[in-house]
VMD Tcl script that draws the C-alpha trace (Angstrom):
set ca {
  {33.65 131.88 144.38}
  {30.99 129.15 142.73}
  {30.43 125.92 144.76}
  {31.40 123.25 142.27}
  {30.77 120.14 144.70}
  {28.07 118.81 141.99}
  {30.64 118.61 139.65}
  {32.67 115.00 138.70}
  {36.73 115.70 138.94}
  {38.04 117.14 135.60}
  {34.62 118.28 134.70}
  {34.59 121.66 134.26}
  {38.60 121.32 132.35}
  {36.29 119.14 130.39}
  {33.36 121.87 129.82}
  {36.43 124.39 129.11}
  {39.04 122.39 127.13}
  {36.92 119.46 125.83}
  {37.41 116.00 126.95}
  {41.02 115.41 124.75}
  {42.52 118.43 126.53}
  {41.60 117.33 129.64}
  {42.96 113.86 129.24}
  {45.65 114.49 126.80}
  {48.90 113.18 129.50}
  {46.95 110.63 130.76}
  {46.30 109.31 127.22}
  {50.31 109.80 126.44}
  {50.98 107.64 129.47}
  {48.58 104.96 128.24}
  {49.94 105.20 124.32}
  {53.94 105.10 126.36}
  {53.07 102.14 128.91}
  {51.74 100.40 125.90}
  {54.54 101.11 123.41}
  {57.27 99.96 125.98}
  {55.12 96.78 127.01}
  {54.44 95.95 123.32}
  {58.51 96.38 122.34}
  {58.97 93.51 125.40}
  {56.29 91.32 123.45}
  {57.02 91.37 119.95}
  {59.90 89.20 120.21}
  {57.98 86.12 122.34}
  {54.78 86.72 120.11}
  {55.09 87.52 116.30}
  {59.14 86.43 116.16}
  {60.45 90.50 115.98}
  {62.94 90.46 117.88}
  {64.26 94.48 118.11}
  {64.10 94.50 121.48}
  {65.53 91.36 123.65}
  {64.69 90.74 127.18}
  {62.55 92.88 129.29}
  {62.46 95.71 131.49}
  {64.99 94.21 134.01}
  {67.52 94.04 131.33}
  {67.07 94.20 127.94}
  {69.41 94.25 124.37}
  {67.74 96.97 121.66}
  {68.53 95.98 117.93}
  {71.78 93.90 119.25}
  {73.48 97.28 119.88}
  {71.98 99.00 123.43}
  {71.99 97.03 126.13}
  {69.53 98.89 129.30}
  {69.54 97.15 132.62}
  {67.33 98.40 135.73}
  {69.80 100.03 137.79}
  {67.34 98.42 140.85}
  {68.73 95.04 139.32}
  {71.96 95.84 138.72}
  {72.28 97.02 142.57}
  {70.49 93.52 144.18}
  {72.82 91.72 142.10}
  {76.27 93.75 143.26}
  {74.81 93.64 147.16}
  {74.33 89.93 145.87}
  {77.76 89.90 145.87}
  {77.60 89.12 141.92}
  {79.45 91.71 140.22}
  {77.30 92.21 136.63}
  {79.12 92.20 133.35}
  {80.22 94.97 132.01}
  {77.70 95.45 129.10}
  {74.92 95.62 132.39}
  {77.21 98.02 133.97}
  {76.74 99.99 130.89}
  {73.01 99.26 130.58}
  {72.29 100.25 134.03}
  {74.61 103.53 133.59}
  {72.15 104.75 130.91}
  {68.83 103.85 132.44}
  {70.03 105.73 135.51}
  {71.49 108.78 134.15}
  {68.37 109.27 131.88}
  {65.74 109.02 134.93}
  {68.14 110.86 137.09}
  {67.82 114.06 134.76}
  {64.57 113.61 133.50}
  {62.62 112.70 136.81}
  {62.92 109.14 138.58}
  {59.57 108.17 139.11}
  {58.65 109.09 135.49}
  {59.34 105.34 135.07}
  {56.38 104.63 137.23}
  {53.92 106.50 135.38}
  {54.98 106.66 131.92}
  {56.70 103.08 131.77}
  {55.91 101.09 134.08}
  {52.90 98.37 133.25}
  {51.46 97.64 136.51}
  {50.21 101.48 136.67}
  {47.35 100.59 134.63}
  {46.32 98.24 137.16}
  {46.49 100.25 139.76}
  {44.91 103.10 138.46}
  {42.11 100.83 137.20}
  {42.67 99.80 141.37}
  {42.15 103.45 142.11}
  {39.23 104.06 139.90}
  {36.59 101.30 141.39}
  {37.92 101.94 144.64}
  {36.63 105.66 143.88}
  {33.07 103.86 142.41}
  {32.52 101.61 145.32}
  {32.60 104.88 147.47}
  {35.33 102.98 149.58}
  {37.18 104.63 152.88}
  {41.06 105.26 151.96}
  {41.69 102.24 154.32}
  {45.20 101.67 155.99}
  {48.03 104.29 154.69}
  {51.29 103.32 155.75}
  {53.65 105.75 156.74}
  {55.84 107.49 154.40}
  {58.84 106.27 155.36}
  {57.42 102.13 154.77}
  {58.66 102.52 151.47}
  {62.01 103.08 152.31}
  {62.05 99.97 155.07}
  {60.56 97.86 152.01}
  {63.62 99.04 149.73}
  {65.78 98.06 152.72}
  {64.93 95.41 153.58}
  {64.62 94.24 149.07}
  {68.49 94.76 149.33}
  {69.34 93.09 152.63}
  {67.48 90.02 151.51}
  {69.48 89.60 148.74}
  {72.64 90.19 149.98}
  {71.78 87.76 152.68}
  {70.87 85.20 149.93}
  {72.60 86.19 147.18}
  {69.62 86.31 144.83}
  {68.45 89.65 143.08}
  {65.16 88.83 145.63}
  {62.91 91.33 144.25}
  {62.79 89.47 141.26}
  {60.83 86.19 142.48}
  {57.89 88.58 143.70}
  {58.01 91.33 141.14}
  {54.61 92.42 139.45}
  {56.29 94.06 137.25}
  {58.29 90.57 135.74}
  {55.06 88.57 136.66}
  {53.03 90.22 134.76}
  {55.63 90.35 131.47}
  {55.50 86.48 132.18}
  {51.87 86.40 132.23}
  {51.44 87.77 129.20}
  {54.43 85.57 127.36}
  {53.00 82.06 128.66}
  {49.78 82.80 129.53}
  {47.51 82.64 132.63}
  {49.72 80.79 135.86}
  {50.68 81.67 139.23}
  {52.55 84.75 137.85}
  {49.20 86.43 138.07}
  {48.40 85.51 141.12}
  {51.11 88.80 142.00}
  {49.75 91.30 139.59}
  {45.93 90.35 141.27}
  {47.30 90.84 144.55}
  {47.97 94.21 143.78}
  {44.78 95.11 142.24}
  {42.89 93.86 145.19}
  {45.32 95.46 147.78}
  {44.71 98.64 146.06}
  {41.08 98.32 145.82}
  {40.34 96.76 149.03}
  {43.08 97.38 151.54}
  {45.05 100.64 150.83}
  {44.10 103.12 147.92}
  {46.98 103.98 146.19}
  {49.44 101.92 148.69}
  {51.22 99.61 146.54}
  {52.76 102.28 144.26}
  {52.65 105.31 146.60}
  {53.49 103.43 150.16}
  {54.81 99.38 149.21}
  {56.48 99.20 145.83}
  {60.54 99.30 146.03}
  {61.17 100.09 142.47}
  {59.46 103.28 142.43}
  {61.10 104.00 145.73}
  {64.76 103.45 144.25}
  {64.01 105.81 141.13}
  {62.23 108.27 143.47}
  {65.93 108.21 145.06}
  {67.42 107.87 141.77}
  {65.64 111.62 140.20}
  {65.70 113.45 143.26}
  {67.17 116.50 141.48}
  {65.87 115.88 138.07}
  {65.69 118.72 136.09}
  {61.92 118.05 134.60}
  {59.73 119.22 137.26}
  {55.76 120.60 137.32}
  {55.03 123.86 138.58}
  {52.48 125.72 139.76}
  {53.37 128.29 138.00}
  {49.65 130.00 138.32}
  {48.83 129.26 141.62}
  {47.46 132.73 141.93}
  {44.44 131.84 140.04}
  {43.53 128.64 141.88}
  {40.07 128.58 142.87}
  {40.73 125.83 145.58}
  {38.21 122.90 143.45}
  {40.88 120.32 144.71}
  {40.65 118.35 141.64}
  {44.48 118.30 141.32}
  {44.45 116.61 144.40}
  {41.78 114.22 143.95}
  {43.74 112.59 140.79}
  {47.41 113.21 142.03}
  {48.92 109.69 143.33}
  {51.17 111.80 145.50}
  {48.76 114.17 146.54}
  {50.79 115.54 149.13}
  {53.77 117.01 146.83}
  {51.36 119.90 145.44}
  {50.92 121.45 148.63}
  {54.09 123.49 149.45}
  {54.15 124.48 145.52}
  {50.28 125.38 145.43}
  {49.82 127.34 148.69}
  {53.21 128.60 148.99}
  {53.76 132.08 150.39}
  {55.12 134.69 147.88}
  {58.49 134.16 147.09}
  {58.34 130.35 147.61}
  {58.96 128.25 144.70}
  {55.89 126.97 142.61}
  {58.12 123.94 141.89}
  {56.75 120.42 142.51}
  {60.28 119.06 144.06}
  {59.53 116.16 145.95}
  {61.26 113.25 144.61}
  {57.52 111.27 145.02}
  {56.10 113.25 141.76}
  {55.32 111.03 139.62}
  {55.22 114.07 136.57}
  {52.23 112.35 135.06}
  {50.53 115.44 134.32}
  {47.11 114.57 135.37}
  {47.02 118.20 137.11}
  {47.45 119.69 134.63}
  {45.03 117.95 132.83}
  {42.24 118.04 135.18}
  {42.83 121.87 136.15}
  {40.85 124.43 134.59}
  {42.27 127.59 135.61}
  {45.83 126.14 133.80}
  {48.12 126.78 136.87}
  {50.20 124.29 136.44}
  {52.80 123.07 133.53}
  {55.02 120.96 132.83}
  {58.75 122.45 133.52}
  {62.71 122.71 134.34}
  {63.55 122.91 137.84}
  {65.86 126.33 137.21}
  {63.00 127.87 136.04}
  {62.61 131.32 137.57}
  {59.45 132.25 136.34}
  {57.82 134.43 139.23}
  {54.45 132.68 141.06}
  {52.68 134.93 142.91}
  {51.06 133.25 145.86}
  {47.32 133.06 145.97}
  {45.91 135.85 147.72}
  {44.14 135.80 151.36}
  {40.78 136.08 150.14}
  {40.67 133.15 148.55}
  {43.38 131.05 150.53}
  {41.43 131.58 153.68}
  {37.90 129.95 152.10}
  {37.03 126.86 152.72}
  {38.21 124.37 149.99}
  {35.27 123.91 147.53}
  {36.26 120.37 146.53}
  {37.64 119.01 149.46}
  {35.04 115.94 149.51}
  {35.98 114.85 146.23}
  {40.08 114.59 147.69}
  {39.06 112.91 150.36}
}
mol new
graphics top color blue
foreach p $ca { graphics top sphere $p radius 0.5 }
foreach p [lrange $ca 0 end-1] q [lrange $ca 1 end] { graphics top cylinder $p $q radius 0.2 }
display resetview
């Protein structure tokens, strides 16, 4: 197998596919986050107002109302029961990220991922340490303690520190303390913890990680057999950790990504040149044959570019 330690992550997709290919989910994501954002914005700037509110609750074309479930559950641990057109709102937001993947919000919607990718990528050009990783479970304590704060106050208290509704704000009225919360994260990211405010901190993407547990979109690894261990899958994954047990699975295990923490933003697939993985359901079948010893039991080619 060839060395490829000289080579930039997603190069040689790059050299293979050319440079659309090898960018073409992460340039979806960008043209999605934008479209949503923009919807929220052409109401308070040019007077169109199809789409009311923003992404805490919101009233499309007078006719569908969509609430954040996340809201919708501060506000009934609150103790303030929500009207029955949220109920509604927050029934559809959840059903659709509980079937097509929870934390698909976070990368495809959500408009603080820009930031924090933008976080991720001078972290990577200051050759920066990974810093202080909080444990896995943080999250979860965070989301916790989100909800008993508000039922202790009564408030939907995620919403006075969101970046999420800060930066919507930001961009409304202009540049103000609301800011001050979407910086915060950029710096935390670049400075602190790489990738800890969406992978390790942030509640929201925590809730619909719970939310799409068993979401039927899923990304598989459906070639692993060809993987020639270049690691650049893991050096762009934000959840690097759910690829392992689907990549270097023993035969008959499933080349499934199922770990509610997949964010299904593709960039795997993008970046991977041998094409193991896709995008897929999780009752698909399709047989994976594990990678074979030879080339499991060399040492990982790429590993310094994961790190």
């Amino acid at each position: 197998m060839t060395a490829k330690t000289h080579l930039p992550v997603g190069q040689e997709a790059i050299e293979k596919f050319g440079w659309l290919r090898a960018h073409r989910f992460l340039l979806l994501r960008r043209v999605s986050q934008v479209l949503f954002l923009s919807l929220f914005l052409l109401g308070p700037w040019f007077g169109i107002w199809w789409v009311k509110g923003n992404l805490s609750g919101s009233m499309t074309f007078d006719i569908l109302p969509l609430t954040d479930p996340f809201i919708a559950l501060q506000g009934m641990v609150a103790g303030h029961w929500p009207e029955l057109t949220a109920l509604i709102g927050a029934l559809i937001v959840g059903v659709a990220y509980a079937l097509i993947g929870g934390r698909v919000y976070c990368s495809w919607v959500c408009p603080i991922n820009p930031v924090t990718d933008g976080a991720h990528w001078l972290h990577d050009r200051l050759g920066m340490q990974k810093g202080w990783q909080p444990k896995h479970n943080t999250r979860y304590w965070v989301l916790g303690m989100v909800l008993a704060v508000s039922a202790i106050s009564g408030t939907i208290a995620w919403e006075f520190v969101n970046p999420i509704s800060m930066l919507h704000r930001g961009l409304i009225f202009g540049f103000g303390f609301a800011w001050a919360f979407v910086i915060a994260v950029f710096l935390f990211d670049v400075f602190v913890s790489r990738r800890g405010w969406c992978g390790h901190l942030c509640p929201v993407g925590t809730f619909y990680g719970l939310l799409g547990s068993k979401s039927v979109l899923r990304v598989s690894a459906v070639e692993r057999a060809a993987c020639d261990d270049c690691m650049d899958c893991f050096a762009v994954c934000p959840e690097m950790h759910v690829i392992t047990p689907a990549l270097r699975g023993k035969e008959g295990d499933t080349p499934l990504i199922l770990s509610p923490d997949c964010t299904n933003c593709g960039r795997c697939i993008d970046v991977c040149a041998m094409d193991v993985f896709k995008f897929t359901n999780r009752f698909d079948d399709t047989p994976a044959p594990a990678r074979d010893a030879r080339t499991r039991t060399q040492p990982a080619s790429g590993a310094s570019r994961a790190a």
